[in-house]
PDB file of the backbone (N, CA, C, O) and the ligand in Angstrom, with CONECT records:
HET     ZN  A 101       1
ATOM      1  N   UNK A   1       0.839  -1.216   0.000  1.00  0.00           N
ATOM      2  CA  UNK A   1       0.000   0.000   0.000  1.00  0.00           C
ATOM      3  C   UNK A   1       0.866   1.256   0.000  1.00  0.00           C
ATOM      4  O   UNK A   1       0.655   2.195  -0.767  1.00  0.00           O
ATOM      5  N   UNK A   2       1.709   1.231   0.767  1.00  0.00           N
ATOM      6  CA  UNK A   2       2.447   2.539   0.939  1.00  0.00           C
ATOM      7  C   UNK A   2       3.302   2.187  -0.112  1.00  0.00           C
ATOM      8  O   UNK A   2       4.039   3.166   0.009  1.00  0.00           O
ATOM      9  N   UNK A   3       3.946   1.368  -1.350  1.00  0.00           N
ATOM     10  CA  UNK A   3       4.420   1.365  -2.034  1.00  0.00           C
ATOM     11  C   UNK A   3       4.370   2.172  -3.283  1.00  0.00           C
ATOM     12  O   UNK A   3       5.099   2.969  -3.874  1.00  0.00           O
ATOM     13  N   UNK A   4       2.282   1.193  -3.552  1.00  0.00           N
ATOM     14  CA  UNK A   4       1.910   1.792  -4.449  1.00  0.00           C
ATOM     15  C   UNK A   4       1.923   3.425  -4.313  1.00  0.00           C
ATOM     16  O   UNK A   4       2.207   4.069  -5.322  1.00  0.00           O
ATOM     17  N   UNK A   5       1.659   4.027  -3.241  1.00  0.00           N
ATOM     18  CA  UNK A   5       1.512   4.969  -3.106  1.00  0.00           C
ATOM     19  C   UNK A   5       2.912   6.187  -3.570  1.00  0.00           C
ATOM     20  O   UNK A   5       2.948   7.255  -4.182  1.00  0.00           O
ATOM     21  N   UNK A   6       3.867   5.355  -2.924  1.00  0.00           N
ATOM     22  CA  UNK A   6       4.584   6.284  -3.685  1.00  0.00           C
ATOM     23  C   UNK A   6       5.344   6.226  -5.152  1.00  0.00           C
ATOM     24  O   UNK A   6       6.232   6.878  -5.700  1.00  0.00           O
ATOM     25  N   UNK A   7       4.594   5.203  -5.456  1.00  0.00           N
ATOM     26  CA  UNK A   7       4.753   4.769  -7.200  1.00  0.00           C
ATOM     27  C   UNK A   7       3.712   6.169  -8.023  1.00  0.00           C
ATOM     28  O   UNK A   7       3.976   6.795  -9.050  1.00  0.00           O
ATOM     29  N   UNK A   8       2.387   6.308  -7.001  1.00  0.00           N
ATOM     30  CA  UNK A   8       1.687   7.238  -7.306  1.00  0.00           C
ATOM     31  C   UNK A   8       2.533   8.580  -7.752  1.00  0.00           C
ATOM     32  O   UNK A   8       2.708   9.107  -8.851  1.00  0.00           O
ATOM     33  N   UNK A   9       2.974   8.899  -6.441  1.00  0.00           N
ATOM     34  CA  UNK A   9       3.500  10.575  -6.751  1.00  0.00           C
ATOM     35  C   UNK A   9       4.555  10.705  -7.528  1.00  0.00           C
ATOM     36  O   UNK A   9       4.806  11.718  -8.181  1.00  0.00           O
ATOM     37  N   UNK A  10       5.239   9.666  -7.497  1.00  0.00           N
ATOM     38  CA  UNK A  10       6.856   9.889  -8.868  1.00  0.00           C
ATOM     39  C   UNK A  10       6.214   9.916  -9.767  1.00  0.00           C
ATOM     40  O   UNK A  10       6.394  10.940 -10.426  1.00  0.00           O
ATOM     41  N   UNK A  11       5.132   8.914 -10.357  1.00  0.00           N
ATOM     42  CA  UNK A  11       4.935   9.361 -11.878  1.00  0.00           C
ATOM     43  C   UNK A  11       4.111  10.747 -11.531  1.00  0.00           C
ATOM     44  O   UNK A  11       4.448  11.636 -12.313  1.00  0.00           O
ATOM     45  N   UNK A  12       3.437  11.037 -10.877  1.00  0.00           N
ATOM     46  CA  UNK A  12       2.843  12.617 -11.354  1.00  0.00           C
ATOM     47  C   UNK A  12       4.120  13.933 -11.044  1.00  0.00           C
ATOM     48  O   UNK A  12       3.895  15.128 -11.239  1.00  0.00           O
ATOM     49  N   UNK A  13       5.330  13.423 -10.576  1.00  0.00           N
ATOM     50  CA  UNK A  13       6.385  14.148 -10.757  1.00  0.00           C
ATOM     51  C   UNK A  13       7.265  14.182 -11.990  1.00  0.00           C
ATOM     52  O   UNK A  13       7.933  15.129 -12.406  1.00  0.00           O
ATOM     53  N   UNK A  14       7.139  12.996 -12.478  1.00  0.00           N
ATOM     54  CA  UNK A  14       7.643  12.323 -14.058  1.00  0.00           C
ATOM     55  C   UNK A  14       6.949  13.401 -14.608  1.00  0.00           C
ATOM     56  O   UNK A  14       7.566  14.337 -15.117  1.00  0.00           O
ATOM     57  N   UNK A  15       5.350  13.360 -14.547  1.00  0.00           N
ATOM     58  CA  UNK A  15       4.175  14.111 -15.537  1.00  0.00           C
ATOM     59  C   UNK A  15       4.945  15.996 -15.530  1.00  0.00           C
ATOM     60  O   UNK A  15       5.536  16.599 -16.426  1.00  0.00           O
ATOM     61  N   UNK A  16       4.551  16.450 -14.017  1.00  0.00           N
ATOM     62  CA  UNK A  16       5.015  17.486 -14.185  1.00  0.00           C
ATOM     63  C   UNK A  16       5.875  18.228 -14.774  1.00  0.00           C
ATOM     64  O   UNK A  16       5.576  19.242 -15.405  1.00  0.00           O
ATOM     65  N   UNK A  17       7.032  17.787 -14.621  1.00  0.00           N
ATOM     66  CA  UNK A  17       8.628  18.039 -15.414  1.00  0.00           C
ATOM     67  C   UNK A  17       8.304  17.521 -16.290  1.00  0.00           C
ATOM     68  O   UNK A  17       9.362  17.633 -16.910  1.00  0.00           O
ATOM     69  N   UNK A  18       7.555  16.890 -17.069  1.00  0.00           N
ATOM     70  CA  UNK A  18       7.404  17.126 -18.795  1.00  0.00           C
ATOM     71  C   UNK A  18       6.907  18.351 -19.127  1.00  0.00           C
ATOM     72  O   UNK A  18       7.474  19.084 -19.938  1.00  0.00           O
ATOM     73  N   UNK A  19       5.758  18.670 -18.492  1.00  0.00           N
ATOM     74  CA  UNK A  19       4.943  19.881 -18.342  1.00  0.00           C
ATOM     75  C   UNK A  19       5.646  21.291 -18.461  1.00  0.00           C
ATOM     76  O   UNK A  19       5.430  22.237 -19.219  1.00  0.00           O
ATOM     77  N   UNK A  20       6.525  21.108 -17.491  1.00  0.00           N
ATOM     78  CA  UNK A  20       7.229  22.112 -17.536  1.00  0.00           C
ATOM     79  C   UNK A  20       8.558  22.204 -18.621  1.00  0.00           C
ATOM     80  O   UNK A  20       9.215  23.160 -19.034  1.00  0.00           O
ATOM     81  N   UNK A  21       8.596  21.303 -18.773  1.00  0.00           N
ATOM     82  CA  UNK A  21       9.759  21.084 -20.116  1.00  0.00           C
ATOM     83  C   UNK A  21       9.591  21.737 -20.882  1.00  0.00           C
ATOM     84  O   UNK A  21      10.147  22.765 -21.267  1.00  0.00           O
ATOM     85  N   UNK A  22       8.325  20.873 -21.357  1.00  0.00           N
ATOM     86  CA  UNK A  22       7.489  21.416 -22.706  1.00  0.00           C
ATOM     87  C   UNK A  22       6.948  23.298 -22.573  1.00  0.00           C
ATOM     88  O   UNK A  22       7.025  24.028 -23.561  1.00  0.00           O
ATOM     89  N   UNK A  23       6.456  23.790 -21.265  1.00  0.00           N
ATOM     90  CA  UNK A  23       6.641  24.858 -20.840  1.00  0.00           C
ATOM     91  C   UNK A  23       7.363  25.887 -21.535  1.00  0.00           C
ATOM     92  O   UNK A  23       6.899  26.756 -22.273  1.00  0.00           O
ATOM     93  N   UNK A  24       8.535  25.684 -21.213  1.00  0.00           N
ATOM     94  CA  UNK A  24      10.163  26.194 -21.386  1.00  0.00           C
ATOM     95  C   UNK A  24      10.618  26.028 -22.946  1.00  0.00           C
ATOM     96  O   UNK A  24      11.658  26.588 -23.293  1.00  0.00           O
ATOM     97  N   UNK A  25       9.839  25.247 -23.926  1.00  0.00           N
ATOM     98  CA  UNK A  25      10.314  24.596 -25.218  1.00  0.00           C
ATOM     99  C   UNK A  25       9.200  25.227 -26.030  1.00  0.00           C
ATOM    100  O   UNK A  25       9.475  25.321 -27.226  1.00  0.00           O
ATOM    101  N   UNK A  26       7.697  25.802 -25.576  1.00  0.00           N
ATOM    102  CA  UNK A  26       6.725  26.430 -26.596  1.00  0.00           C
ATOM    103  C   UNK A  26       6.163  27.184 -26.212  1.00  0.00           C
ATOM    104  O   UNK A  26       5.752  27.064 -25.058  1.00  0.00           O
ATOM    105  N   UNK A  27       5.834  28.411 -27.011  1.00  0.00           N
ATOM    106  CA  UNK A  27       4.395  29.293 -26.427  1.00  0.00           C
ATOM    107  C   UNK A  27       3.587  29.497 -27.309  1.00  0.00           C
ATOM    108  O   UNK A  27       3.917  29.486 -28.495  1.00  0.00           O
ATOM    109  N   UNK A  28       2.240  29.748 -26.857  1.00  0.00           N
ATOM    110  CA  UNK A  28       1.377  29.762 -27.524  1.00  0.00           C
ATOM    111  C   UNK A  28       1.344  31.494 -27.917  1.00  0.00           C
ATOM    112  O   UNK A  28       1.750  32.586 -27.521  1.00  0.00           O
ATOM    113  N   UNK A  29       0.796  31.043 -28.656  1.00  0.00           N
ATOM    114  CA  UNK A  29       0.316  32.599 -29.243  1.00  0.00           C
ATOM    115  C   UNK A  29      -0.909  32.874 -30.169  1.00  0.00           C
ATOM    116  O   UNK A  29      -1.507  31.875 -30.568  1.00  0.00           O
ATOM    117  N   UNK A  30      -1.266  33.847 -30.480  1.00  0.00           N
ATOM    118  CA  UNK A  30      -2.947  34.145 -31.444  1.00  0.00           C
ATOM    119  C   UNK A  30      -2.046  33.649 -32.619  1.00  0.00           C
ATOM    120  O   UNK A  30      -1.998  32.441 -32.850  1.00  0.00           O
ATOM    121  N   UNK A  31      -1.651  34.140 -33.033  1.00  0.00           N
ATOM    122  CA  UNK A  31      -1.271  34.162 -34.368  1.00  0.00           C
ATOM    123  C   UNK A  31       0.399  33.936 -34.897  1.00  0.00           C
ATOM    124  O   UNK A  31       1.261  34.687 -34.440  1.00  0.00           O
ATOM    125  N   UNK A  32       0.702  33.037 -35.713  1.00  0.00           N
ATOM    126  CA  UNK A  32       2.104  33.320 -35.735  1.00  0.00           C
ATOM    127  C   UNK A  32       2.601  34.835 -36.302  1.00  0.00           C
ATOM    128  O   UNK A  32       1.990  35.245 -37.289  1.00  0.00           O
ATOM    129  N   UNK A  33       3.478  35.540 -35.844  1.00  0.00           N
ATOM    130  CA  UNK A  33       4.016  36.559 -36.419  1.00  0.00           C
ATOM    131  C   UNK A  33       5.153  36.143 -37.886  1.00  0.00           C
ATOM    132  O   UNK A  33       5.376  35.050 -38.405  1.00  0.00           O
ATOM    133  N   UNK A  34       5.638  37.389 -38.185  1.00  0.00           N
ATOM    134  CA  UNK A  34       6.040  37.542 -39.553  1.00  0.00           C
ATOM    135  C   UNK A  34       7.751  37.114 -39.130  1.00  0.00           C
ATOM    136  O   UNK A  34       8.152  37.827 -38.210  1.00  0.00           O
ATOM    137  N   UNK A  35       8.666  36.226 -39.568  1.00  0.00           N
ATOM    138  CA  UNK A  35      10.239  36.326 -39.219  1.00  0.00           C
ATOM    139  C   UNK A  35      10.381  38.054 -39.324  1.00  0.00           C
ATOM    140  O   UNK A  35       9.971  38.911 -40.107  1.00  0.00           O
ATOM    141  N   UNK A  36      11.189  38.039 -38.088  1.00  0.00           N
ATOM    142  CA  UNK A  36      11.696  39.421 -38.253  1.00  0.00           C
ATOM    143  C   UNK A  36      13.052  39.821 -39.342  1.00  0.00           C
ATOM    144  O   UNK A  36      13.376  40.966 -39.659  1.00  0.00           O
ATOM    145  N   UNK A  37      13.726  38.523 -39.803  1.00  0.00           N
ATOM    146  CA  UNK A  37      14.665  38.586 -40.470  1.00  0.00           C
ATOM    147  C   UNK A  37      14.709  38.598 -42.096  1.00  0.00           C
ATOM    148  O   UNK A  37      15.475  39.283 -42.773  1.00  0.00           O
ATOM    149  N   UNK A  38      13.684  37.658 -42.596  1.00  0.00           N
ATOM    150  CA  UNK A  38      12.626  37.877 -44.302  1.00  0.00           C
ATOM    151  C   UNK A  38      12.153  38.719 -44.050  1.00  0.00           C
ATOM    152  O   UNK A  38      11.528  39.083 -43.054  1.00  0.00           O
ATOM    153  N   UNK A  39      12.519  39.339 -45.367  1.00  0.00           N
ATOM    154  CA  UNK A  39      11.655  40.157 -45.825  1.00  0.00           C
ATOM    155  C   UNK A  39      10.227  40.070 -46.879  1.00  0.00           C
ATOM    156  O   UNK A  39       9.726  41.093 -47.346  1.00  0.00           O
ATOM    157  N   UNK A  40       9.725  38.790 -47.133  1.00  0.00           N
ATOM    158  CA  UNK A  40       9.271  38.399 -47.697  1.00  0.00           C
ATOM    159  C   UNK A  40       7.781  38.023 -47.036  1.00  0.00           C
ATOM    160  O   UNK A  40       7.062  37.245 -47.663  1.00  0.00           O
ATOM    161  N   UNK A  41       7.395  38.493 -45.964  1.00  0.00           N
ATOM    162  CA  UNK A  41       6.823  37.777 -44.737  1.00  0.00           C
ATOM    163  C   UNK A  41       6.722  36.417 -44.375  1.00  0.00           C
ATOM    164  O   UNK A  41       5.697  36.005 -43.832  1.00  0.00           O
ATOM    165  N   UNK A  42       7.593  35.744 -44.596  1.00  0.00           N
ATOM    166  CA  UNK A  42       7.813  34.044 -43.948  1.00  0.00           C
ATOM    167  C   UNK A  42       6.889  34.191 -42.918  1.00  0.00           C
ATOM    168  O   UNK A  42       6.782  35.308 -42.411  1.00  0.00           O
ATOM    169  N   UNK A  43       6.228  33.309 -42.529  1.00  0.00           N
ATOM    170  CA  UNK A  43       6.400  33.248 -40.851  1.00  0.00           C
ATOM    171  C   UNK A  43       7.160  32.803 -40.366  1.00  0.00           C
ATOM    172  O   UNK A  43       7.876  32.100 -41.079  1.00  0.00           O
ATOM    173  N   UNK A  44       7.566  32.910 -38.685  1.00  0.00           N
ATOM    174  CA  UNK A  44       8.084  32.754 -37.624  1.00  0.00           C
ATOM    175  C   UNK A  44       7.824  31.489 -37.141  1.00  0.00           C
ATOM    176  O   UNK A  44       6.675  31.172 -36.834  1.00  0.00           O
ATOM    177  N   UNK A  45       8.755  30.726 -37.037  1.00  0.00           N
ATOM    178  CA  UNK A  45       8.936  29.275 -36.299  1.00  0.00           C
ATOM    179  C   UNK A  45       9.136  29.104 -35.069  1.00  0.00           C
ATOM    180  O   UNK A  45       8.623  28.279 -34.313  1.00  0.00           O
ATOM    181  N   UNK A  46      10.210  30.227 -34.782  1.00  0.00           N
ATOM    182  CA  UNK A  46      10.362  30.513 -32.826  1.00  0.00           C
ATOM    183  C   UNK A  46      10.358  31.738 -32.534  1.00  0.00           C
ATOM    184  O   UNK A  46      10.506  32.644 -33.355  1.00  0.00           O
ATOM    185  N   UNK A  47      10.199  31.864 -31.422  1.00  0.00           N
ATOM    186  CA  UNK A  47      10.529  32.720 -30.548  1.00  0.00           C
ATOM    187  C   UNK A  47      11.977  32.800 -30.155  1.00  0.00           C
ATOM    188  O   UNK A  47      11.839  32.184 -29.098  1.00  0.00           O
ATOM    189  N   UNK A  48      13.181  33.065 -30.186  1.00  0.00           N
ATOM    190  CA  UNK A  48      14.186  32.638 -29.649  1.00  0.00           C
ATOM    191  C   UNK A  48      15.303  33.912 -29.644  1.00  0.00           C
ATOM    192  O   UNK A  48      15.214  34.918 -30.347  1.00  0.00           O
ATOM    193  N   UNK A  49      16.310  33.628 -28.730  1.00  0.00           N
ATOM    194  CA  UNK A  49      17.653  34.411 -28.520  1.00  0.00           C
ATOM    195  C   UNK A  49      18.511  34.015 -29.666  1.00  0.00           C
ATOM    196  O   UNK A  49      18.838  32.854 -29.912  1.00  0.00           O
ATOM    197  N   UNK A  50      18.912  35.257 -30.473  1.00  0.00           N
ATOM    198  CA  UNK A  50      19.968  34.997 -31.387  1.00  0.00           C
ATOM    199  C   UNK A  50      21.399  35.549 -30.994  1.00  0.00           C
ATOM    200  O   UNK A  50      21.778  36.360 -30.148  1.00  0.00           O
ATOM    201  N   UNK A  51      22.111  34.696 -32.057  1.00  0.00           N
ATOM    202  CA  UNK A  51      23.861  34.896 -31.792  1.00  0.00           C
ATOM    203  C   UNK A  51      23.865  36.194 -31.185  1.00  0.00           C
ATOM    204  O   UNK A  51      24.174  36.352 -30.004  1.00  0.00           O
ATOM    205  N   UNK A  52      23.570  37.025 -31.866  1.00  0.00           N
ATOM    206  CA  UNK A  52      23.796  38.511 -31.465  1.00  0.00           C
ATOM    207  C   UNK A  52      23.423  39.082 -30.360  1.00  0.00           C
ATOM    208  O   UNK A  52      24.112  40.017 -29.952  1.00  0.00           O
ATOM    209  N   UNK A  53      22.074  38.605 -29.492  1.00  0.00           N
ATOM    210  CA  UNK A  53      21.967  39.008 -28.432  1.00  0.00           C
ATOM    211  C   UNK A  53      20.351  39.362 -28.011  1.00  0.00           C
ATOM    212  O   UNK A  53      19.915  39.445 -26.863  1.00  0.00           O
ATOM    213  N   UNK A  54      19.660  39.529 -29.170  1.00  0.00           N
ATOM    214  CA  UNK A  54      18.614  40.036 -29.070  1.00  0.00           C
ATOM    215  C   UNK A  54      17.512  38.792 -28.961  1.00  0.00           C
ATOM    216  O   UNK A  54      18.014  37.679 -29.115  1.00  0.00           O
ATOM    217  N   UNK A  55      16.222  38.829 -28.741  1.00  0.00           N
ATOM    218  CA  UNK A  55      15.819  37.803 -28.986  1.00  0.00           C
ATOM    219  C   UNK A  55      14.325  38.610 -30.634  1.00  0.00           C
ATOM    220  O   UNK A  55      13.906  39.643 -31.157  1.00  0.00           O
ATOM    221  N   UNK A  56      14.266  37.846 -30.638  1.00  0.00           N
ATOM    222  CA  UNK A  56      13.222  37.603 -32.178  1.00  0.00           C
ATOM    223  C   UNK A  56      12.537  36.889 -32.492  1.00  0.00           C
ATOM    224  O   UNK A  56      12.456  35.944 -31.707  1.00  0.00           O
ATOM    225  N   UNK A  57      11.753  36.814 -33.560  1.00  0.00           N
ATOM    226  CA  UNK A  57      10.681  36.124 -34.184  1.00  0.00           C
ATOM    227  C   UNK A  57      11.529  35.121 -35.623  1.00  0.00           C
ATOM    228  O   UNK A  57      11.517  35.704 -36.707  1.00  0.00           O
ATOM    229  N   UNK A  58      11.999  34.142 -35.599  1.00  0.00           N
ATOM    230  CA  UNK A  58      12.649  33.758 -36.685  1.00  0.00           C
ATOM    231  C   UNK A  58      11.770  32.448 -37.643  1.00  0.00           C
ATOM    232  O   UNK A  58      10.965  31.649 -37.164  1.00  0.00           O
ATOM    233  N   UNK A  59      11.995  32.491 -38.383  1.00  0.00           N
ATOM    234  CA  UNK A  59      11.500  31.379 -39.412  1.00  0.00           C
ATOM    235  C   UNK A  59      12.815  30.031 -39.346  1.00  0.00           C
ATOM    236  O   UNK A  59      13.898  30.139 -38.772  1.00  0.00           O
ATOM    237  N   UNK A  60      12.330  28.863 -40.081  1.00  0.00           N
ATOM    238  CA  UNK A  60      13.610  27.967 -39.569  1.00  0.00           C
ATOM    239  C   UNK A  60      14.650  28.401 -39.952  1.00  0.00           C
ATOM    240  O   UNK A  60      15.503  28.451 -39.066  1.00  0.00           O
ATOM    241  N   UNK A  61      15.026  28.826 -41.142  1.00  0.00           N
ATOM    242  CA  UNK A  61      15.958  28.950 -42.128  1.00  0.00           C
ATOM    243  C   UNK A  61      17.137  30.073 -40.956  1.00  0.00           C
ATOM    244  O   UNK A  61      18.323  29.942 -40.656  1.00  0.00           O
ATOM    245  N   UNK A  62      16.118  31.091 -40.581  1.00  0.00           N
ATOM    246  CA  UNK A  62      17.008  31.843 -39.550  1.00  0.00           C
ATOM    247  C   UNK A  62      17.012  31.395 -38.788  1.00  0.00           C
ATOM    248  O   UNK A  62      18.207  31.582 -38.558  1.00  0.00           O
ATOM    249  N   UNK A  63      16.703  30.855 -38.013  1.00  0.00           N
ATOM    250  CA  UNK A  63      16.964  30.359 -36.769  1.00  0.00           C
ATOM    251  C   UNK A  63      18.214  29.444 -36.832  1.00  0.00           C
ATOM    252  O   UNK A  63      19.286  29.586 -36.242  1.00  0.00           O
ATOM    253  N   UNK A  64      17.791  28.402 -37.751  1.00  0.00           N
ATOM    254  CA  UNK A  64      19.297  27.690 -37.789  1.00  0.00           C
ATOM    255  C   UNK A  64      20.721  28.417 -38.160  1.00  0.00           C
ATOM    256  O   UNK A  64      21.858  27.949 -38.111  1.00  0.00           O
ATOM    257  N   UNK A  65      20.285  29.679 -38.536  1.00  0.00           N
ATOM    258  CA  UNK A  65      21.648  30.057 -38.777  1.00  0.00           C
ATOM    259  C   UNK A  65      22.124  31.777 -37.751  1.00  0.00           C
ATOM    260  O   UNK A  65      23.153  32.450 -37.694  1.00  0.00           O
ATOM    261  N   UNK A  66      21.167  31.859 -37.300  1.00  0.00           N
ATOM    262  CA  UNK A  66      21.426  32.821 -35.939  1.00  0.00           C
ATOM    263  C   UNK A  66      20.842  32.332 -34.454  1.00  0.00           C
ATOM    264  O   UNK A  66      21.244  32.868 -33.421  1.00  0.00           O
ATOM    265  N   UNK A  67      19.793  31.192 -34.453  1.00  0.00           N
ATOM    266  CA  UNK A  67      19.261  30.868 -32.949  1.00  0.00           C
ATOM    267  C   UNK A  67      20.086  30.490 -32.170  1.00  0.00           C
ATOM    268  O   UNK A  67      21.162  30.421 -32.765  1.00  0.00           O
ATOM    269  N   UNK A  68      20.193  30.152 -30.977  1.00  0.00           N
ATOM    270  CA  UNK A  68      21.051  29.675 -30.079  1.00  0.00           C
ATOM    271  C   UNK A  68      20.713  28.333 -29.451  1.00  0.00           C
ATOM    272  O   UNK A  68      21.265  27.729 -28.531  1.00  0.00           O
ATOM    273  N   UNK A  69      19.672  28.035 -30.183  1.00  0.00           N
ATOM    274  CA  UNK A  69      18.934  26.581 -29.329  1.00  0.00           C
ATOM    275  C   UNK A  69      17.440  26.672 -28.660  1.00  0.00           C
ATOM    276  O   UNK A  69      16.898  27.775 -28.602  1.00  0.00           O
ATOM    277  N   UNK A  70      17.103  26.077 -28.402  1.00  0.00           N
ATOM    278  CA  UNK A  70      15.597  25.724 -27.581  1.00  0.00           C
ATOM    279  C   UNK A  70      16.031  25.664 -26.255  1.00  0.00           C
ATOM    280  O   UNK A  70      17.077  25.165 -25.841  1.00  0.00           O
ATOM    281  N   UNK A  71      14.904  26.361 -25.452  1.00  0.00           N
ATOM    282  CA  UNK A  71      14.819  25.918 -23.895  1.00  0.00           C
ATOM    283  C   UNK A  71      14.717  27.414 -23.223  1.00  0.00           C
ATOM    284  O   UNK A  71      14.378  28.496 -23.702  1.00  0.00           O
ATOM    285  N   UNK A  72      15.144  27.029 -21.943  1.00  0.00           N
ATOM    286  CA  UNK A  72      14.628  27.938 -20.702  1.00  0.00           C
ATOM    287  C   UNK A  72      16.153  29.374 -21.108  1.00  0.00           C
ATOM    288  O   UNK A  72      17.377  29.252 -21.066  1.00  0.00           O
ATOM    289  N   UNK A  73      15.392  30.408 -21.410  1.00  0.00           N
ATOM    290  CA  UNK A  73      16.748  31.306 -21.746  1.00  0.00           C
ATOM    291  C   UNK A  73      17.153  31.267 -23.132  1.00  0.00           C
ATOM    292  O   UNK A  73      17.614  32.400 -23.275  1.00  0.00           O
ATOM    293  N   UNK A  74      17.260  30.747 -24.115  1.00  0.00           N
ATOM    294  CA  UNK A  74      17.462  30.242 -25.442  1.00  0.00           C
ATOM    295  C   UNK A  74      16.328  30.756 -26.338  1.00  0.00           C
ATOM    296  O   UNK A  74      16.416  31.919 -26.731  1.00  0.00           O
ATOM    297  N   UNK A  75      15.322  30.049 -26.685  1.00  0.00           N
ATOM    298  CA  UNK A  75      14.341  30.087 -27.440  1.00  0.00           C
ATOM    299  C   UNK A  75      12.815  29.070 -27.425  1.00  0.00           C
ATOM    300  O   UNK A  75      12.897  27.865 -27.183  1.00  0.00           O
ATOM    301  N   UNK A  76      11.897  29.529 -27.623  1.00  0.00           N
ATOM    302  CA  UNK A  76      10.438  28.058 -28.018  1.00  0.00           C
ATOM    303  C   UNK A  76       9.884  28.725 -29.106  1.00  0.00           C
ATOM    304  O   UNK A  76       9.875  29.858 -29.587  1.00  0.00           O
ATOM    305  N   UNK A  77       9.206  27.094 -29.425  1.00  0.00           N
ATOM    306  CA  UNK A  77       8.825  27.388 -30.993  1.00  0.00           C
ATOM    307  C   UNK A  77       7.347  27.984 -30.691  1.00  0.00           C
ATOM    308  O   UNK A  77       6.868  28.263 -29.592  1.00  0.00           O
ATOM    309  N   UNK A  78       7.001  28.053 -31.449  1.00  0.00           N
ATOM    310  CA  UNK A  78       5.930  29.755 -31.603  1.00  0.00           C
ATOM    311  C   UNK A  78       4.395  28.181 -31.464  1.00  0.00           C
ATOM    312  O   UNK A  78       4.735  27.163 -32.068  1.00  0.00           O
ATOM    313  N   UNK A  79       3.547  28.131 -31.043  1.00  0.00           N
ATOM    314  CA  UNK A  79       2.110  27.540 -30.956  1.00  0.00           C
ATOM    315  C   UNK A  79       1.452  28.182 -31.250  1.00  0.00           C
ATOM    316  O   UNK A  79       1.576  29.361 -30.915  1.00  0.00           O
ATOM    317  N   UNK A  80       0.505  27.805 -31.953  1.00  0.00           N
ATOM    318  CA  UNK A  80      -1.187  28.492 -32.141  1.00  0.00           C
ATOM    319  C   UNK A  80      -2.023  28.112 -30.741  1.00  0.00           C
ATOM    320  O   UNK A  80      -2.080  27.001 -30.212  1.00  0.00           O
ATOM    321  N   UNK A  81      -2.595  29.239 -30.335  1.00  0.00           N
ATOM    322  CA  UNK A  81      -3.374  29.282 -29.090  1.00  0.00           C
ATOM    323  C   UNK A  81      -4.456  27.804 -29.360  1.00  0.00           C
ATOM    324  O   UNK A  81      -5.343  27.611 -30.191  1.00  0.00           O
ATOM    325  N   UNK A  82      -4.140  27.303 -28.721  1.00  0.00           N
ATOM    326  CA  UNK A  82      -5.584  26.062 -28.786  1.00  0.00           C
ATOM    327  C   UNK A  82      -5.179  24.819 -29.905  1.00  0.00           C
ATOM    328  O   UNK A  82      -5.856  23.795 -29.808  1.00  0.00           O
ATOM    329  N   UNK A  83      -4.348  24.847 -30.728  1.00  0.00           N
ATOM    330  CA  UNK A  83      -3.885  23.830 -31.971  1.00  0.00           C
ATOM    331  C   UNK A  83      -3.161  22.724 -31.971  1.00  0.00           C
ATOM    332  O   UNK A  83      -3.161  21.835 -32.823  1.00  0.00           O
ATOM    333  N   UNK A  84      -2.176  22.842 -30.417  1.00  0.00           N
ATOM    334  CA  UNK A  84      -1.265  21.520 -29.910  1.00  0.00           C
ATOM    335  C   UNK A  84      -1.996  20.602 -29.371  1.00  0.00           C
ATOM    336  O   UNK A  84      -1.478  19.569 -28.948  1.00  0.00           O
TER     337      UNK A  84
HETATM  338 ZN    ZN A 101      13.562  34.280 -41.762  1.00  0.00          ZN2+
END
C-alpha cells in the first residue's frame, strides 16, 4: 500500500517536469508573427535568442543560422493558441 503509493506521486512528478519542459520549449500565441529577419513575410517558427543578443521572431531557415537553441533562456517554438 504505501508502495503503491509512492509509485503514485513519482509518476505525477515524471508528468510534471514534462509539463514544464514542454513549458520552457513552446508558447502559444494568437497568431504566428512575420520572421523578423525575411523580408518576404515568412512566418516565424520561434521565438528565440539569437547569436547577437537580441531575442526575435525567426522562421527555420534563420533560426538555424542565428538561434542559439531551444529551452529555458534560449528560445520556443511559436504555438497556435488552442492547436497543440
Ligand atoms: Zn527568416
Amino acid at each position: 500500500m504505501h508502495l503503491d503509493k509512492k509509485r503514485f506521486i513519482n509518476r505525477g512528478t515524471e508528468k510534471e517536469n514534462q509539463m514544464t519542459i514542454q513549458k520552457h520549449y513552446e508558447v502559444e500565441v494568437d497568431s504566428i508573427p512575420d520572421c523578423n529577419l525575411c523580408n518576404d513575410h515568412q512566418l516565424a517558427v520561434y521565438d528565440c535568442k539569437t547569436k547577437q543578443g537580441p531575442w526575435g521572431n525567426l522562421c527555420e531557415k534563420h533560426f538555424s543560422i542565428f538561434g542559439v537553441g531551444l529551452g529555458l533562456g534560449k528560445g520556443r517554438k511559436l504555438i497556435i493558441k488552442g492547436k497543440s
